[in-house]
C-alpha positions in Angstrom: 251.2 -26.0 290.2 254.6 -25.4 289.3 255.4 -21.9 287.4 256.5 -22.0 283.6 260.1 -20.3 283.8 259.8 -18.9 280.3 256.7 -17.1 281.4 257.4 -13.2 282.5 257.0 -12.7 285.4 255.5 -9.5 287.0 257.9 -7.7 288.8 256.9 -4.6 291.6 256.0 -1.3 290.0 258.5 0.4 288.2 260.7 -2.6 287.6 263.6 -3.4 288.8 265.3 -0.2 288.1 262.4 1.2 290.2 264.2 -0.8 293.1 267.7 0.6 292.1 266.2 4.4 292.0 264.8 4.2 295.4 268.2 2.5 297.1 270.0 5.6 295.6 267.6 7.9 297.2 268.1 6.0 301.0 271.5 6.2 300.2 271.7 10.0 299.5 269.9 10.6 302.7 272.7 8.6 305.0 275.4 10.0 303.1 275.9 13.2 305.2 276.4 11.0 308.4 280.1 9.8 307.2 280.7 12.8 303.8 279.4 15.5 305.6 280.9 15.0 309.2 284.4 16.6 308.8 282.3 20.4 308.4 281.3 19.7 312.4 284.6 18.7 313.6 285.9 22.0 314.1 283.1 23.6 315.4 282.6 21.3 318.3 285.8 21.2 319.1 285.9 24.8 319.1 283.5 24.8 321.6 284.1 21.9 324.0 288.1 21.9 323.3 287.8 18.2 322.9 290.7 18.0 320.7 290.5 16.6 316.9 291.5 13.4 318.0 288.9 12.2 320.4 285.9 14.0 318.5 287.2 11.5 315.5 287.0 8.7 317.8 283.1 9.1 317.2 283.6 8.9 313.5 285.6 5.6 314.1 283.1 4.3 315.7 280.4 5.4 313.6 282.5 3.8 310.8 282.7 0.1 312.7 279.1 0.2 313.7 278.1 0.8 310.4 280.5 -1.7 308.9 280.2 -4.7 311.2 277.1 -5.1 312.2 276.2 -5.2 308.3 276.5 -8.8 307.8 273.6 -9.1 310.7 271.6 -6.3 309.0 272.3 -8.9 306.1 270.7 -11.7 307.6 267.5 -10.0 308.3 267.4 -8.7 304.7 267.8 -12.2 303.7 265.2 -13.9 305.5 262.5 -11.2 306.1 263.2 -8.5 303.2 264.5 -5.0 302.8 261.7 -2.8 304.0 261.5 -3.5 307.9 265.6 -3.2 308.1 265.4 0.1 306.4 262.5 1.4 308.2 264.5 1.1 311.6 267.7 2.2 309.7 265.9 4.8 309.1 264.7 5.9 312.6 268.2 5.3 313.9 269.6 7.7 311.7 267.2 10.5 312.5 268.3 9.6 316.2 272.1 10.1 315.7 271.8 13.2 314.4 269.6 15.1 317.0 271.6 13.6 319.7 274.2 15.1 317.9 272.8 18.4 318.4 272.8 18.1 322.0 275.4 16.1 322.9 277.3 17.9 325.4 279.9 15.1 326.1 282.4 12.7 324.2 280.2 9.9 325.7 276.9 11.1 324.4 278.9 11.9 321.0 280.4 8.4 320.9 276.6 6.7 321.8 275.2 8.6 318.9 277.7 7.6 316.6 276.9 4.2 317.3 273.4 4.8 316.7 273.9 6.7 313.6 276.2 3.7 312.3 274.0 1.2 312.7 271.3 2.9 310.7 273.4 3.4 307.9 275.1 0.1 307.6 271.3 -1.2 308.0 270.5 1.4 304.8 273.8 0.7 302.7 274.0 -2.5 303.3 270.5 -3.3 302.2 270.4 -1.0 298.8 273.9 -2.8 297.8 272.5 -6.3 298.7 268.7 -5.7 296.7 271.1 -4.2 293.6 273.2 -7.0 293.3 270.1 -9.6 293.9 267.9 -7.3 290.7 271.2 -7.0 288.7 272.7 -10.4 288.3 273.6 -9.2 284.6 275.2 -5.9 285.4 276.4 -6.2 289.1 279.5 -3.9 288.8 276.7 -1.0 287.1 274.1 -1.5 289.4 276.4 -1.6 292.6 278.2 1.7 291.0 275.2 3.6 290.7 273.4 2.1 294.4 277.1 3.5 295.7 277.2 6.6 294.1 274.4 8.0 296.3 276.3 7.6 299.2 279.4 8.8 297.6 277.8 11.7 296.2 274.7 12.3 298.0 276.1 14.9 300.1 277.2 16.8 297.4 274.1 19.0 296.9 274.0 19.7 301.0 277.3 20.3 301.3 276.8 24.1 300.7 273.5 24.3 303.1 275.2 22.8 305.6 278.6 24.8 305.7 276.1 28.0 305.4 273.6 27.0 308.6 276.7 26.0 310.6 278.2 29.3 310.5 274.6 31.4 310.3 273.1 28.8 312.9 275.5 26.5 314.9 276.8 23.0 314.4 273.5 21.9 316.7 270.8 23.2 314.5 272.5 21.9 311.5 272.6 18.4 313.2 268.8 18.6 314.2 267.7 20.3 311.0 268.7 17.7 308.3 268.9 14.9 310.9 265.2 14.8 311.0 264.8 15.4 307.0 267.5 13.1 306.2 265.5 10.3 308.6 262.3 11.0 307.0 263.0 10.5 303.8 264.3 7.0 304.4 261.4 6.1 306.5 259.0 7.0 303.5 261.1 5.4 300.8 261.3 1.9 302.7 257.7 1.1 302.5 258.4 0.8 298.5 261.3 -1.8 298.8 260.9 -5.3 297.9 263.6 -8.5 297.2 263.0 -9.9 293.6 261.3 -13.2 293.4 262.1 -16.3 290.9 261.4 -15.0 287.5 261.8 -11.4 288.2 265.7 -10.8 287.2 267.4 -12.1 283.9 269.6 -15.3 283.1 273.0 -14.0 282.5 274.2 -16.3 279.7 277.1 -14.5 279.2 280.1 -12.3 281.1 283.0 -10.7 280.6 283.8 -11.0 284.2 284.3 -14.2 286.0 281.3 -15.6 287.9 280.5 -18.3 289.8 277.8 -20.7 288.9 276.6 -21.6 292.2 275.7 -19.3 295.3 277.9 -19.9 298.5 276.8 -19.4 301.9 278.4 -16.7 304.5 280.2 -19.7 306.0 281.4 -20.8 303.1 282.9 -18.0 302.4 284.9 -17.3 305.0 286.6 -20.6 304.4 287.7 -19.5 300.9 291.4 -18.0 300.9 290.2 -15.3 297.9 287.7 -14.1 300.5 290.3 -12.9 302.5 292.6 -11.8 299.8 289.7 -9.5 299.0 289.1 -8.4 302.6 292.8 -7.2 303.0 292.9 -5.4 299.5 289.4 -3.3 300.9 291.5 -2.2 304.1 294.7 -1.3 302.5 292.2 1.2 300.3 290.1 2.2 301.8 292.1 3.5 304.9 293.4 6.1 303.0 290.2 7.2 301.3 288.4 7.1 305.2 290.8 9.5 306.1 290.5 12.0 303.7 286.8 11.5 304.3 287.2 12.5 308.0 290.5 14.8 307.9 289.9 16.5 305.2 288.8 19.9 307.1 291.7 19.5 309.4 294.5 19.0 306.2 292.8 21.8 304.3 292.9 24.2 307.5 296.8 23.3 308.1 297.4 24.3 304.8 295.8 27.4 305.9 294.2 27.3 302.5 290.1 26.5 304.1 289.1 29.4 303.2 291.2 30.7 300.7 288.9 31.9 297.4 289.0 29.3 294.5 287.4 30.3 290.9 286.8 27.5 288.6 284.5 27.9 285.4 283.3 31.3 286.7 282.2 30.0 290.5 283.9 31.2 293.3 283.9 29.6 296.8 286.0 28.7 299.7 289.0 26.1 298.9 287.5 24.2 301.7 283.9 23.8 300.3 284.8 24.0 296.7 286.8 21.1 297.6 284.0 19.3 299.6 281.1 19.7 296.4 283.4 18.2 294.0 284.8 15.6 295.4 281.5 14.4 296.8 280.0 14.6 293.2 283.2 12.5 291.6 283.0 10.2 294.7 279.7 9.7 293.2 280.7 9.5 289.6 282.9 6.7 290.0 280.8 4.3 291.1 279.4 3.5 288.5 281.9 5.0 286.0 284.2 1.8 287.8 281.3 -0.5 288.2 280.6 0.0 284.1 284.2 -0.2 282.9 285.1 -3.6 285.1 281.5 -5.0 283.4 283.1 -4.8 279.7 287.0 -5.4 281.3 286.9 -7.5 284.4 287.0 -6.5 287.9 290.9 -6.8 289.0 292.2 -5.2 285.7 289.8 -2.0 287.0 290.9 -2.0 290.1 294.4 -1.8 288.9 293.9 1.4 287.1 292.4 2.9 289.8 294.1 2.2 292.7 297.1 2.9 291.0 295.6 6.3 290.1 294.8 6.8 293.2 298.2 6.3 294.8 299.5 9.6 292.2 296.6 11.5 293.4 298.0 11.1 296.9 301.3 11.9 296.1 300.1 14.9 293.9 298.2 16.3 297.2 301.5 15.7 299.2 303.3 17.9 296.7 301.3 20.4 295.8 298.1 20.3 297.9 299.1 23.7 299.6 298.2 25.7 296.5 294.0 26.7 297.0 293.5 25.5 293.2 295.5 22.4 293.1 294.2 21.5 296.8 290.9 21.4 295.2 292.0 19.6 291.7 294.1 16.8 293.6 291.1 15.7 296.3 289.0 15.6 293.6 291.2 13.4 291.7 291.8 11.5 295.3 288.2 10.8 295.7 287.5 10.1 292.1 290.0 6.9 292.2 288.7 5.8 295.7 285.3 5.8 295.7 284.8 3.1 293.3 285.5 0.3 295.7 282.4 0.6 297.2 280.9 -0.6 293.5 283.8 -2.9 292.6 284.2 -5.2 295.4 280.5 -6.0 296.2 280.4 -6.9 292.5 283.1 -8.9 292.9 281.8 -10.8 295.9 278.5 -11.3 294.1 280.6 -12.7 291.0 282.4 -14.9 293.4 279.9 -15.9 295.5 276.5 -16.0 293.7 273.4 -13.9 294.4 271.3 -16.3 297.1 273.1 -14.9 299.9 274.0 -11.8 298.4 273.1 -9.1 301.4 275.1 -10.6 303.8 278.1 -12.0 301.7 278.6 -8.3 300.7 278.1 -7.4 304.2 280.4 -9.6 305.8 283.0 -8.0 302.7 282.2 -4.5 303.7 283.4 -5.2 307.6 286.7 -4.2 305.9 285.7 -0.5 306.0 285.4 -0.8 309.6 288.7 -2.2 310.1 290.4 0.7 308.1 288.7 3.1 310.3 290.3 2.2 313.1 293.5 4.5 311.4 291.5 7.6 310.9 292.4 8.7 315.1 296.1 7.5 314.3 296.1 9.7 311.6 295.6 12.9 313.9 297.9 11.6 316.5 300.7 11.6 314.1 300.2 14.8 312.6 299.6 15.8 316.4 303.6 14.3 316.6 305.0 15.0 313.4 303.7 18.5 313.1 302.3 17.4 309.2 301.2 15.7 306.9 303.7 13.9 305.2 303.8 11.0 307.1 300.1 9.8 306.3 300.1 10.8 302.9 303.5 8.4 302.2 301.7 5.6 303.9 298.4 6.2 301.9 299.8 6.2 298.2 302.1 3.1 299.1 299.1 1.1 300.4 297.4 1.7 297.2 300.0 0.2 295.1 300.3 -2.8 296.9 296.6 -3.3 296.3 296.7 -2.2 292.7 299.8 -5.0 292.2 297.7 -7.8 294.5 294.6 -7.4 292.0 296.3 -8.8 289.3 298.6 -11.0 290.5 297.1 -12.1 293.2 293.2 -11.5 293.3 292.9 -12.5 289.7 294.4 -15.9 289.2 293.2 -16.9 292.8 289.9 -16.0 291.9 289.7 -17.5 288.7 291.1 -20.7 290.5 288.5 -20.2 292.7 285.2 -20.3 290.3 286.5 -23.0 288.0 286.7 -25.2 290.9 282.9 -24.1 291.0 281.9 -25.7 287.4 281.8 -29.2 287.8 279.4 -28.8 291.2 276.0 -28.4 291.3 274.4 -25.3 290.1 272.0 -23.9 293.1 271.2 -20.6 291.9 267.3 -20.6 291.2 266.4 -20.3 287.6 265.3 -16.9 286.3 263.1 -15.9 283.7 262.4 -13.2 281.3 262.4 -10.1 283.1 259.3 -7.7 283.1 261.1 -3.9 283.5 
């Protein structure tokens, strides 16, 4: 019997935003793999003297393994759901990180980045897929908030963390919250679940453009404002990765690490003060971007913040030697970066439709792994140039560029794009009432 579409239809406990909740948790238990890594770099290479340069060789590769093998981790999401992708995610993270702890060569450091990539990808790449798929009406919201535990899920075990290293050692950290971090996720992927027909809303209306119909992965590679997207992700997030990675490393040649920094009556290290905050507005933007292009549109956000972004970068340049405004300006840098990781799978889903959601997004988010490969060059130059400067230039001026393509580029193309989508033949599957 076929079901009535204007019948509710019971959705898993909790509702949707049940779903949404327990992505955010998985996603503040990877976070520490990419937001907390740059606390270990100096310790290990205190100890092994493998230089900064080859230990972030294993964050590189973390970065591509988590990035490009997304669109795979996709396709299993697709076909046989969420829960057995995160489950192994899961275990794979949990592996990284105690290998981590014992890794006492740049080989073993390099295999256990790869390990702990592909966990994470498998994790991110499944909570941003099932938020777009239970969100339909509020994609740019749902991706924000889904994002924001990664960007700020560290923020909390930033302190911990820096504190066990220097009571404990790097290897005990890497152990310690490798284990809990793996745990967690194992637990909360027996409660995921992809929404059936019935079980998200009709969007009638939008002030963002969508599509009408879903396009496959194949499809979409064919599409020109595919890769328009693709190049504007890399020329952003570049920068953003390395501040991500480097960030311990530009705050110690400032000699500022661990200068004292007092803001509203708390007093910590520049270093770490700098390291809470900006994982907290990393967080914040996400879906403070993902909410604003909602009610605005998607390329007129991500003109105000990559351009903010690019006078962030310039400000640190500047003035990023002075403890207080070292930890003002990052925060302002990771404020106006972090967002991409809400607004561009929003934008694929409004692009591309919902069906093949997971592994559209994925094959998008393959862009962060191609700016990665920069983060090494970064060190080699300041290795040659003796600062800075150099990167920093590069950074803002790749920003701009990608704020200038979203409107005159991205937007018309786009909209090009789904009008040329109207007169076919609507595929997405009918939705009904949703039961919250």
């Amino acid at each position: 019997m076929s079901q009535n579409l204007s019948t509710p239809v019971r959705g898993p406990l909790g509702g949707r935003w049940m779903q949404l909740a327990i992505g955010v948790v998985c996603m503040s238990m990877i976070a520490n793999l990419q937001y907390g890594w740059t606390l270990f770099v100096e310790p290990m290479n205190e100890k092994h003297q493998w230089g900064r340069a080859a230990i972030q060789v294993a964050f590189t590769i973390f970065v591509v393994f988590e990035t490009w093998l997304v669109p795979v981790e996709g396709w299993f999401v697709d076909k046989f759901g969420p829960r057995p992708v995160v489950f192994i995610g899961g275990i794979l993270c949990a592996l990284s990180w105690a290998l981590n702890s014992v890794a006492s060569s740049l080989a073993m450091l390099y295999v256990s980045a790869a390990l702990g990539g592909a966990g994470a990808g498998a994790v991110y790449g499944t909570a941003v897929g099932a938020a777009l798929k239970w969100f339909p009406d509020r994609r740019g919201l749902a991706a924000g908030i889904t994002a924001a535990g990664f960007g700020a899920g560290s923020a909390l075990t930033i302190v911990p963390i820096a504190a066990m290293i220097k009571a404990q050692g790097y290897e005990h950290t890497f152990l310690f919250f490798g284990l809990i971090q793996g745990a967690v996720v194992l637990v909360a992927s027996l409660f995921l679940m992809s929404p059936k027909p019935g079980q998200v809303p009709v969007v009638a209306s939008t002030s963002t453009t969508q599509s009408r119909r879903s396009y496959g992965p194949g499809e979409m590679l064919k599409a020109p404002v595919f890769w328009v997207m693709y190049l504007m992700f890399v020329l952003v997030a570049a920068g953003g990765l390395m501040a991500t990675a480097q960030l311990g490393s530009i705050a110690k040649d400032f000699k500022i690490a661990d200068v004292p920094v007092s803001i509203m009556g708390l007093t910590l290290p520049a270093l770490t003060f700098a390291l809470s905050i900006d994982r907290v507005l990393n967080g914040v933007t996400r879906p403070f971007f993902g909410w604003v292009s909602d009610n605005i549109g998607r390329e007129n956000t991500m003109f105000i913040a990559f351009s903010l972004e690019a006078v962030g970068v310039l400000a640190l340049a500047h003035f990023g030697a002075d403890p207080l405004a070292f930890v003002i300006l990052t925060g302002l840098v990771f404020f106006a970066w972090g967002e991409i990781y809400s607004l561009f799978p929003a934008t694929c889903g409004d692009t591309f439709g919902s069906r093949f959601a997971t592994t559209n997004a994925g094959l998008l988010y393959t862009a962060k792994g191609t700016a990665s490969l920069v983060v090494p060059l970064a060190s080699v130059a300041v290795a040659k140039l003796g600062n800075w400067d150099l990167v920093f230039m590069l950074t803002a001026g790749v920003n701009a560029i990608a704020a200038l393509m979203a409107l005159f580029v991205l937007k018309p193309l786009r909209a090009r794009f789904v009008l040329g989508a109207v007169a076919k033949e609507d595929v997405e599957v009918p939705s009904a009432k949703v039961v919250s």
